[in-house]
N, C-alpha and C positions, 0 to 999 in steps of 0.2 A: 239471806239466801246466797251461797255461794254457787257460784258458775266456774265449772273446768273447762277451761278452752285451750286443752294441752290435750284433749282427747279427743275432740272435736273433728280431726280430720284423719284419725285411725279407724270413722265407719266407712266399709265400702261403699256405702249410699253417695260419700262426701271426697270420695278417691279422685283422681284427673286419668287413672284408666279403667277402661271399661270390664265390668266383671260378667264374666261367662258363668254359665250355667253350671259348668262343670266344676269349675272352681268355686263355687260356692257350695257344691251338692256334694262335691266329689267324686260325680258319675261322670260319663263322658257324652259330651254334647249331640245329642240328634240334629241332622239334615231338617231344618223348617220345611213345614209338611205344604207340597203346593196348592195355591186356591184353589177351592171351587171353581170354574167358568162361572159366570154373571152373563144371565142372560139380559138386555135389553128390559127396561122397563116401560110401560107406555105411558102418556103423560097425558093429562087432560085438565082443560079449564072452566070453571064453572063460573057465569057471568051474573049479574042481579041483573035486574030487570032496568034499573037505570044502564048497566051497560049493555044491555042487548039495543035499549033503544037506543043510545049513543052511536054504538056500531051500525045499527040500521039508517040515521041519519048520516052520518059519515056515505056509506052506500050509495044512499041517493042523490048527495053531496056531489061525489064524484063524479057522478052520470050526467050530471048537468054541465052544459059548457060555459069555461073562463069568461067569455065575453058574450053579452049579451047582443046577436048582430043586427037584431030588429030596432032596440035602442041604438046603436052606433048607424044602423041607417037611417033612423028618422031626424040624428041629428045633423048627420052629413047634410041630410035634405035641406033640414030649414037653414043651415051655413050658406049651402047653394043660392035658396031664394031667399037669402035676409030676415027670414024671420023667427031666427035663434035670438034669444034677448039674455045677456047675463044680466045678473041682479050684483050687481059691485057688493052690496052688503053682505046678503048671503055669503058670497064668497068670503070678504073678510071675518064675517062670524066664522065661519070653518076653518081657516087658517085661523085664527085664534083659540078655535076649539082644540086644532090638533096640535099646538103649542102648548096649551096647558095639558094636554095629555103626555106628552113626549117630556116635558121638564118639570110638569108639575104645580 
């Protein structure tokens, strides 16, 4: 099977300038006709029911305050009269726990 690649770039399709309408038809070019207006289209999103409840948790999520001030007062308290007790273990289990979390 022989291939011409002497003709190759004598299609217009395969040119480096652009072919007009007219030069190809031989009729003479029309003014592109202008859009339509586009009106606005409205958009809407429909959620499953695992995200409605996600959004509804997220909600009530929010509603609730950062810090909890009845715990940060009763601990104040027991700092006051000595009888706050850390547990060293505990502690070190958490710091252990959240090292193997953060690296692995």
């Amino acid at each position: 099977m022989a291939i011409d690649f002497n003709s190759i770039n004598n299609n217009p399709a395969n040119s480096s300038k652009p072919v007009t309408k007219e030069a190809r038809d031989g009729a003479p070019a029309q003014a592109p006709a202008t859009p339509a207006p586009v009106s606005p289209k409205s958009e809407s999103v429909n959620l499953s029911q695992s995200g409605r409840t996600l959004s509804e948790a997220e909600s009530a999520l929010s509603r609730q305050p950062e810090i909890d001030d009845s715990k940060v007062e009763s601990i104040r308290q027991a700092l006051q009269d000595g009888s706050f007790k850390i547990d060293a273990e505990e502690v070190a289990q958490k710091m252990l726990d959240m090292d193997n979390s953060i690296f692995g």
